[in-house]
C-alpha positions in Angstrom: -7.0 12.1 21.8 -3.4 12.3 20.6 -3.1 12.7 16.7 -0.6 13.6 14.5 -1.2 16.9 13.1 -0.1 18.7 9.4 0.5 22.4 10.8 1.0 23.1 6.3 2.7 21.4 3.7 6.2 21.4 3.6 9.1 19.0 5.8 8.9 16.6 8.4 9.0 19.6 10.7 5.2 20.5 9.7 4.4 17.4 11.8 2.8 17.8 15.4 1.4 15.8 17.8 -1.8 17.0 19.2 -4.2 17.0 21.7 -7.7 17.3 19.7 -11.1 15.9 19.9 -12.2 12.9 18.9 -13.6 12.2 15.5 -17.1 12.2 15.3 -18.8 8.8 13.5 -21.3 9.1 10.9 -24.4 6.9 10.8 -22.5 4.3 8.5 -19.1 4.4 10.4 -17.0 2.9 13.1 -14.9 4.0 15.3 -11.6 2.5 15.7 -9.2 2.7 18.7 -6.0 2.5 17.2 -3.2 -0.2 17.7 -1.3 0.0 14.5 -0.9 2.7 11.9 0.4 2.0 8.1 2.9 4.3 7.0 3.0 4.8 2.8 5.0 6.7 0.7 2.1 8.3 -0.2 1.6 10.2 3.2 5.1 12.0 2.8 4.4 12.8 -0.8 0.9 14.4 0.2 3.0 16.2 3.2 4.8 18.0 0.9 1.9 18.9 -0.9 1.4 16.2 -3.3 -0.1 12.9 -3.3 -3.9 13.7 -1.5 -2.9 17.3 -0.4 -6.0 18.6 -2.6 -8.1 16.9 -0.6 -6.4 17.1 3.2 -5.9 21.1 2.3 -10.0 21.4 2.9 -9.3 19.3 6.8 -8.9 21.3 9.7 -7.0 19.9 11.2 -5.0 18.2 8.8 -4.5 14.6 9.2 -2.2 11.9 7.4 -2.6 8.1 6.8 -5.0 5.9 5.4 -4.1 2.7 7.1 -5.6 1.2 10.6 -5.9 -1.6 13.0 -7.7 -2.0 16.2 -10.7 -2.0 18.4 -13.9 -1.0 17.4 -15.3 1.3 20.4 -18.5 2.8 18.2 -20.5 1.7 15.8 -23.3 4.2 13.7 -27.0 3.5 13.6 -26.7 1.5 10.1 -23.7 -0.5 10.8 -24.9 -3.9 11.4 -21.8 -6.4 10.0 -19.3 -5.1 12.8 -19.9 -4.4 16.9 -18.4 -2.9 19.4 -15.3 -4.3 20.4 -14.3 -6.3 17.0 -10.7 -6.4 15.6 -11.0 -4.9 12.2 -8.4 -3.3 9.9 -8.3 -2.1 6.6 -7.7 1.4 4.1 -9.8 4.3 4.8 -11.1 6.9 2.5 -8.8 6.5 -0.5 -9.1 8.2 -2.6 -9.6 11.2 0.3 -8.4 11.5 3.6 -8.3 8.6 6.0 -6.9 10.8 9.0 -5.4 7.6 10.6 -2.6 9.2 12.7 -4.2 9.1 15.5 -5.3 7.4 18.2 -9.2 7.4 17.2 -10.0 6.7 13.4 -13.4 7.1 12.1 -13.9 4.5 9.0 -17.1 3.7 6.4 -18.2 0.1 7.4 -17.3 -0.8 4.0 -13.5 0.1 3.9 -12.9 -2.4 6.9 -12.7 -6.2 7.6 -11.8 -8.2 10.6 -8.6 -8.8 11.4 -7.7 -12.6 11.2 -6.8 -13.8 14.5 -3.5 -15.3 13.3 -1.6 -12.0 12.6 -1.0 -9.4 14.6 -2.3 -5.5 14.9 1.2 -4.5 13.4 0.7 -7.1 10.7 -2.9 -6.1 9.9 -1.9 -2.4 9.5 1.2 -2.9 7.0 -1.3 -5.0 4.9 -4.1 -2.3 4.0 -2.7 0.2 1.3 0.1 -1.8 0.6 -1.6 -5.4 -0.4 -4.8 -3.5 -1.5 -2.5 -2.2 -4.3 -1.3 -5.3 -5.7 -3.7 -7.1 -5.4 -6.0 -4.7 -7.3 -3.2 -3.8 -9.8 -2.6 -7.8 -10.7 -6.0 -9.4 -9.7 -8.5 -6.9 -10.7 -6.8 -5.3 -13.3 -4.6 -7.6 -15.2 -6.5 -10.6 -13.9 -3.4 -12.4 -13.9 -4.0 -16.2 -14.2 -1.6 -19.5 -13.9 1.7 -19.8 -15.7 2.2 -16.2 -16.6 5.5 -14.7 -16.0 4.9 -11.4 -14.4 8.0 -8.6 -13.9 7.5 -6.9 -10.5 9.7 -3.5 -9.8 10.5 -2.6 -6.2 9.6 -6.6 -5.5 11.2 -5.4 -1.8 9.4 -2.9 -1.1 5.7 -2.2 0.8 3.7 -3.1 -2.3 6.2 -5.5 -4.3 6.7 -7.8 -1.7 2.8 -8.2 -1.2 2.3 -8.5 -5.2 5.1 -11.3 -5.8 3.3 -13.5 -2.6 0.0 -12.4 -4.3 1.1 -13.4 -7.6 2.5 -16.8 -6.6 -0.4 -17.4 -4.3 -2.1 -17.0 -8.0 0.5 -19.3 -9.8 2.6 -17.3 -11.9 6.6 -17.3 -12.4 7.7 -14.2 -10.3 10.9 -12.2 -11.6 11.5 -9.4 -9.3 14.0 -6.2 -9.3 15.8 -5.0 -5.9 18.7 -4.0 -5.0 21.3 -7.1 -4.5 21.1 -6.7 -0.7 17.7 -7.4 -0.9 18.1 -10.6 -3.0 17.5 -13.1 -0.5 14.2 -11.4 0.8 12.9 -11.2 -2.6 13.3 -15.1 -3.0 12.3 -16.2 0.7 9.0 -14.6 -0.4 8.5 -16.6 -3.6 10.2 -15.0 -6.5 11.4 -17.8 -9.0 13.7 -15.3 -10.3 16.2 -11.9 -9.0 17.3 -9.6 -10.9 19.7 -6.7 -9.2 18.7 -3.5 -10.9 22.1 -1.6 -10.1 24.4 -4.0 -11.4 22.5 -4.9 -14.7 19.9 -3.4 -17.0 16.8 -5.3 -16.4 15.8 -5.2 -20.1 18.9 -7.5 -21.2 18.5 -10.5 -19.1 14.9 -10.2 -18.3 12.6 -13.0 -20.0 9.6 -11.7 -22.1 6.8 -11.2 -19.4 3.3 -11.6 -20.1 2.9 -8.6 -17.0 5.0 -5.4 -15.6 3.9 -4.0 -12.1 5.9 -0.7 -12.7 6.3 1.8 -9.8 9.2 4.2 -11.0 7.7 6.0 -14.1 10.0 7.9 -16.8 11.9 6.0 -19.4 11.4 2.6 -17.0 7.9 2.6 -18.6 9.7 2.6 -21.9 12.8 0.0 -20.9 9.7 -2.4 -19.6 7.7 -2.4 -22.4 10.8 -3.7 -24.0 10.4 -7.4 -22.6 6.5 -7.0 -22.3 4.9 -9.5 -24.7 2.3 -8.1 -27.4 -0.9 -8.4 -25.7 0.6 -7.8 -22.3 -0.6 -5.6 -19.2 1.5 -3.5 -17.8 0.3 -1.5 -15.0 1.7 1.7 -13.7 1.7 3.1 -10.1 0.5 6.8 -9.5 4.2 6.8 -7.4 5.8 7.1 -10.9 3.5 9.5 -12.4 3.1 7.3 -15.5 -0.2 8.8 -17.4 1.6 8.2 -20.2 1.7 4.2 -20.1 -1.6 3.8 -21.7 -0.3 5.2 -24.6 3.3 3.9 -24.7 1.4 0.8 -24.7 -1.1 0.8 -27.1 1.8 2.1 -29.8 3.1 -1.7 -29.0 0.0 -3.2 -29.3 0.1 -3.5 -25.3 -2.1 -3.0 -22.5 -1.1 0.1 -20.1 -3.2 0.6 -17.2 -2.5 3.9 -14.7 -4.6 3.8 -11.7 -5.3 4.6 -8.5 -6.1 2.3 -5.5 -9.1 2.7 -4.1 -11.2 1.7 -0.7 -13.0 -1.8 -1.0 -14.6 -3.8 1.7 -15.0 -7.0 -0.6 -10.9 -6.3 -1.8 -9.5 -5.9 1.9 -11.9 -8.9 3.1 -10.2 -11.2 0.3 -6.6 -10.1 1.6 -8.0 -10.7 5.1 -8.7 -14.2 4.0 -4.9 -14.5 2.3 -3.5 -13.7 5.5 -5.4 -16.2 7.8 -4.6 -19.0 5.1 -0.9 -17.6 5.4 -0.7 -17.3 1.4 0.6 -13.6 2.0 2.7 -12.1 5.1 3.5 -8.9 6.1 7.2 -8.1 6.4 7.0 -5.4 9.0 10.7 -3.9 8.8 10.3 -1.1 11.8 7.9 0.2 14.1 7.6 3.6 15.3 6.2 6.0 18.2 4.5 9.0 17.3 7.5 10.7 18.6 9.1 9.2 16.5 7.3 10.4 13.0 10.1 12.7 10.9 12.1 9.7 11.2 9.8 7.3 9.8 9.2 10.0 6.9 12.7 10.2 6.1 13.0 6.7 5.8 10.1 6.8 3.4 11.1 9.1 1.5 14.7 7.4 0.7 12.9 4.8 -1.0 15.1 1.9 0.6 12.5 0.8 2.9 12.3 -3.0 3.1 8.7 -4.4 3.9 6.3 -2.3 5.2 6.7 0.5 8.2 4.2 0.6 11.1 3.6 3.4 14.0 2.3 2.8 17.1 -0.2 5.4 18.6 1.6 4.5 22.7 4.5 3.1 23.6 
């Protein structure tokens, strides 16, 4: 099969594509022909050795991405929820290595669900690490509930555009940061309110929030806790290496939660079911060819993505 291969940590010119074997499935795995591939910030930050470098260092070969859609061509001797020739998607192996940059992608049963009919393998893919985030950031860890006003950072971006659908689907009053080009997208996904990062500090015209999704770490931790209300959750992304909101938080009489997204076949089944009602969408902004890899990378790693970026293992 054709995979994309991490020759050693460094630029985008440590990416290869490959001609390599297969993956073999284990007794409680699938194996999934690829049609769609998730692309995450986190794959360029563990390609420079970061991110899950500690754990794709052990791989040989070394494989990025954690994020899949497509055909199920295998099943293992205890796998008896999916068959051969289902459409399932979902995020494998995290935290670990997912090794979804290829054209085959072994995946645990129980990191997968079927793809909803209604949306399409491109669709399915950008929805995995992404949604899985926010939703487990505002559902399962702030259990966010009706009538809560909830700041969301990056609201244009992979995850923030999943967690202000999430968080309306959920009933809250939405106030997300972007950039002012990205105004309108924000609110044509369900923000009630905008608030352009560059041109204003966030902190002065920002409401009191009952909620913070923060992704940029640093002294943003510090500025949000500002309109955070006492007895508030905010929750920190691993992308801004926040450890220290916890903490911060507590000295406020706060709530700061760090965590880490993780696999979850009963999480990624509950976004399936938000994307056949059509309560969330994926805004897929570009899709790429393998050969076509460093420049999907570099566009990750400028941080102005909009939406979600997909590859595509063939043309």
């Amino acid at each position: 099969m054709k995979a994309i291969v991490l020759k050693d940590f460094g630029g985008t010119d440590q990416l290869e594509i490959r001609e390599i074997p297969k993956p073999a499935i284990r007794d409680n795995e699938v194996l999934i022909k690829a049609q769609a591939i998730g692309l995450n910030p986190v794959d360029v930050k563990t390609r420079s050795g970061k991110g899950q470098a500690a754990r794709l260092r052990k791989e040989n070969p070394m494989i990025l991405g954690f994020d899949v859609s497509g055909v199920i061509t295998e099943t293992g001797s205890l796998v008896t929820d999916f068959k051969k020739g289902d459409e399932v998607f979902g995020m494998i192996n995290i935290p670990g290595t997912g090794k979804t940059y290829a054209e085959f992608v072994a995946a645990p049963h129980d990191h997968i669900s079927l793809k909803p009919q209604n949306i399409s393998h491109e669709e399915a893919a950008a929805a995995s690490l992404a949604a899985m985030t926010a939703w487990q950031a505002l559902v399962v860890q702030a259990k966010i509930k009706p009538g809560q006003k909830i700041l969301i950072h990056g609201a244009s971006g992979g995850v923030g555009h999943f967690a202000v659908q999430i968080a309306k689907h959920f009933g809250a009053y939405v106030i997300g940061t972007s950039s002012a080009e990205n105004k309108d997208f924000v609110l044509s996904i369900g923000a009630d309110q905008h608030i352009d990062y560059k041109s204003v500090k966030f902190e002065e015209v920002c409401p009191m929030v009952d909620f913070v999704l923060e992704t940029i770490g640093g002294d943003n931790i510090d500025r949000s806790l500002k309109v955070l209300n006492k007895g508030g959750t905010i929750v920190s992304l691993p992308s801004g290496a926040s450890e220290s909101v916890s903490e911060k938080a507590a000295a406020q009489s706060k709530k700061g939660i760090f965590f880490l997204v993780r696999s979850n076949g009963e999480d990624i089944r509950q976004i399936a079911e938000l994307l056949r009602q059509g309560a969330i969408h994926s805004h897929v902004s570009q899709v790429f060819s393998f050969e076509q890899i460093k420049i999907a990378h570099d566009i990750l790693a400028s941080g102005k993505a909009k939406g979600k970026l997909v590859m595509k293992p063939f043309a």
